[in-house]
C-alpha positions as CSV (number, residue, x, y, z in Angstrom):
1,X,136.4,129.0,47.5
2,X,138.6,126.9,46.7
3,X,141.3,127.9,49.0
4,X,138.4,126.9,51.7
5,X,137.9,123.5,50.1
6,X,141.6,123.2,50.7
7,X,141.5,124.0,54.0
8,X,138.8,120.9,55.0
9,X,140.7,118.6,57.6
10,X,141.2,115.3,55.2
11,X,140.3,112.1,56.7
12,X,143.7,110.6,58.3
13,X,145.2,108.0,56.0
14,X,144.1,104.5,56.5
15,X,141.4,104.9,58.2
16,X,139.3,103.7,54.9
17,X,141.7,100.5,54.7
18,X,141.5,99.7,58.7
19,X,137.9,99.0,57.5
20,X,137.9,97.0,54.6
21,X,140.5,95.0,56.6
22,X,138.2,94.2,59.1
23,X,135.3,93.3,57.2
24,X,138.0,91.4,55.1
25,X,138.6,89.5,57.9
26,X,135.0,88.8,59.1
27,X,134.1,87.9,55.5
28,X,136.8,85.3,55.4
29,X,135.7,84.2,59.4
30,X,132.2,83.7,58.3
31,X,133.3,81.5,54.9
32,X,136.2,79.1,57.1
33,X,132.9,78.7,59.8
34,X,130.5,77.6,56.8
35,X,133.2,75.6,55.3
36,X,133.5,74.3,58.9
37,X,129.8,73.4,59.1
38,X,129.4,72.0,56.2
39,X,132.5,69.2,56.3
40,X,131.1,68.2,59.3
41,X,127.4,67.6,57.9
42,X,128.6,65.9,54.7
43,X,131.1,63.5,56.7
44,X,128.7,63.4,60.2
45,X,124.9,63.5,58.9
46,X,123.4,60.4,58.0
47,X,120.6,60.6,55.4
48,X,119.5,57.4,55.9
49,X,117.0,56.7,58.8
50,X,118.2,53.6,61.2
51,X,115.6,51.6,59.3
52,X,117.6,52.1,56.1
53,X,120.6,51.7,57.7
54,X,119.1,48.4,59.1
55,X,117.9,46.8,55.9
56,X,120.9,48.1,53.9
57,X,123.0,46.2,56.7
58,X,120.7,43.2,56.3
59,X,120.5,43.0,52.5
60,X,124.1,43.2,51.5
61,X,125.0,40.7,49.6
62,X,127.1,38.2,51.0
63,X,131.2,38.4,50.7
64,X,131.7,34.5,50.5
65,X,131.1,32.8,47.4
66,X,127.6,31.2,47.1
67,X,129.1,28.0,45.1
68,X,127.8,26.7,42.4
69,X,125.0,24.9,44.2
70,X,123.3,28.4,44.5
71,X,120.2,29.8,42.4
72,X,120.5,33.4,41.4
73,X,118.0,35.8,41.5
74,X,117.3,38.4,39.5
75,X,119.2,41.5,41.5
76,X,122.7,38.8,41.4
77,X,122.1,37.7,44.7
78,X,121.8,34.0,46.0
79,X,118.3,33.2,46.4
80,X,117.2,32.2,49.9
81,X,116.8,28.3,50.5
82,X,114.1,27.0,52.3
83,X,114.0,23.8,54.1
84,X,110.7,21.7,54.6
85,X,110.0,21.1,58.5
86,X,109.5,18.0,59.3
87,X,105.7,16.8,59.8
88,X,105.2,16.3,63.2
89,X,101.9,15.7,64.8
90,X,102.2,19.2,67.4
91,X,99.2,18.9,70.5
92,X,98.4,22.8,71.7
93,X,99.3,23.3,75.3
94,X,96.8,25.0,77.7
95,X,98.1,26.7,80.7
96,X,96.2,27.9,83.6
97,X,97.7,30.1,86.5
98,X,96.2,30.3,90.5
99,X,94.6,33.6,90.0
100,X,96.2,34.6,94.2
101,X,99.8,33.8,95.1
102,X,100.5,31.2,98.0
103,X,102.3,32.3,101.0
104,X,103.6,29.4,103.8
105,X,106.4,29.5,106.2
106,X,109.0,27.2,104.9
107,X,109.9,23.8,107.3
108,X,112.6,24.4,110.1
109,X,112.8,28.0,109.3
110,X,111.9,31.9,110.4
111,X,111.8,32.5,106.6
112,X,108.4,32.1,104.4
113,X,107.9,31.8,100.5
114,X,105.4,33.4,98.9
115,X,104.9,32.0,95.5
116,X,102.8,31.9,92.0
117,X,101.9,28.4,90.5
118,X,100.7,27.7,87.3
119,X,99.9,24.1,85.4
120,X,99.9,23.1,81.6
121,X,98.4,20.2,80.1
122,X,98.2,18.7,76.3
123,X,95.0,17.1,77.2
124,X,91.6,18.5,76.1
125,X,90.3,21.7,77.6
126,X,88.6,19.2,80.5
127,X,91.5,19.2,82.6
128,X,91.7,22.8,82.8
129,X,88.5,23.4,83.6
130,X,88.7,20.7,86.3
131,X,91.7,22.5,87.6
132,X,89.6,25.7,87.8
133,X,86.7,24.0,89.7
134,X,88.9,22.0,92.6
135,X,91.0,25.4,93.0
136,X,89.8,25.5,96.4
137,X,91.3,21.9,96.8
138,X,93.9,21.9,94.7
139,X,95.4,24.8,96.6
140,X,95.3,22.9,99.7
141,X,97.0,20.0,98.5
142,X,99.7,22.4,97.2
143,X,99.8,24.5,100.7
144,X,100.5,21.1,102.1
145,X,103.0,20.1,99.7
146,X,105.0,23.3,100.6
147,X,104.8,23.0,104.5
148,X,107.5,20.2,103.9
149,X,109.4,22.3,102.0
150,X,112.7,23.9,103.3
151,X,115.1,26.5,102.7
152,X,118.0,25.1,101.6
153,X,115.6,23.5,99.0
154,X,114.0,26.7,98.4
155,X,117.6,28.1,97.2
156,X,118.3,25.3,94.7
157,X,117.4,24.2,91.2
158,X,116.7,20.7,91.8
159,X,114.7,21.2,95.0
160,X,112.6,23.6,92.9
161,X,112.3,20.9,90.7
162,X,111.6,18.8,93.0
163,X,108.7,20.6,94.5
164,X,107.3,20.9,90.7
165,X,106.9,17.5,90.8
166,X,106.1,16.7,94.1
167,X,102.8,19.3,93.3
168,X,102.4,17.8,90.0
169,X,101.4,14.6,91.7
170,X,99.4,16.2,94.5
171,X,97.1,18.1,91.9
172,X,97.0,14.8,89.9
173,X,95.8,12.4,92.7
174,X,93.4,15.1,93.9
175,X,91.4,15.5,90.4
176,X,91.4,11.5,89.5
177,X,89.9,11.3,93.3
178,X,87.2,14.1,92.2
179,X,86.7,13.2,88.7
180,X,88.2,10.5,87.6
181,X,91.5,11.8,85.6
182,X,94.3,13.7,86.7
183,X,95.9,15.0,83.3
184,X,98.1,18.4,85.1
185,X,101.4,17.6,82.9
186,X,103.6,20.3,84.4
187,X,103.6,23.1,87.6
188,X,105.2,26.1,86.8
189,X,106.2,29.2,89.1
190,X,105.5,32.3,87.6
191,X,106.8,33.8,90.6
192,X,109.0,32.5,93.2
193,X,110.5,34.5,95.8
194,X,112.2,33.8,99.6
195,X,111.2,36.3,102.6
């Protein structure tokens, strides 16, 4: 018998070795790709949020010297000064805004504007309840306002200025006709546009 066991064919040299080699080399592939992996999340993730990144922006502490002038707080940092506003007497504006838009062709041209208008007043809420009840007026006076309006106007600051005020007066002599006091302060266009 053991002639026989002798006899076996024996597994050809380096077969064993042509193995371990391989996974040697896979083994050592997988560690330089986790190694990979995880320099780039260490030197790429962030594990702040952006809010943190925000605030931590915002609450570093100034690089300048504070001077001597400056209170302390409690964390090193200056404390924030705060300066009184001066008293002023403020009046609350009220707006109002046609509810349609107003379109007219404009004067000497092919082209029409079709546009939004809106008022403000510091007076009492009177006037702007006067404003809504003449709409029906005051959107005539304004219609005929624009029909003198023209293009070269139309495409320039002060002509759109210039039609503010022009409107402004319109709407003011219409409500002291109707009820005795104008009180529209400003026109404003909330939208304005050439066709």
């Amino acid at each position: 018998m053991t002639a026989e066991a002798t006899d076996a064919p024996a597994p050809p040299p380096g077969k064993g070795r042509k193995i371990l080699k391989i996974f040697g080399l896979l083994l050592g592939a997988t560690a330089m790709a986790g190694a990979g992996f995880g320099a780039g999340y260490f030197y790429f993730a962030n594990p702040l949020s952006p809010n943190a990144d925000i605030l931590a922006l915002i609450e570093k502490p100034p690089e300048a010297d504070p001077g001597p002038e400056a209170e302390l707080g409690e964390d090193g940092l200056p404390r924030k000064m705060v300066k009184p506003a001066p008293e002023q007497e403020l009046f609350v504006t009220s707006y109002y805004t046609f509810p349609e838009a107003l379109t007219t062709n404009l004067a000497g041209s092919r082209r029409f504007l079709q546009l939004s208008v809106g008022v403000s007043t510091q007076y009492d809420e009177t006037v702007i309840r006067n404003v809504e009840t003449h709409q029906l007026a005051l959107r005539s006076d304004v219609l005929g306002v624009l029909s003198g309006f023209t293009e070269e106007a139309a495409n320039s600051r002060e002509g759109r200025e210039q039609l503010a005020n022009d409107m402004r007066e319109a709407m003011n002599r219409r409500l002291e006709m109707l009820e005795g006091f104008g009180g529209v302060e400003n026109v404003f266009f909330p939208s304005f546009g050439l066709q």
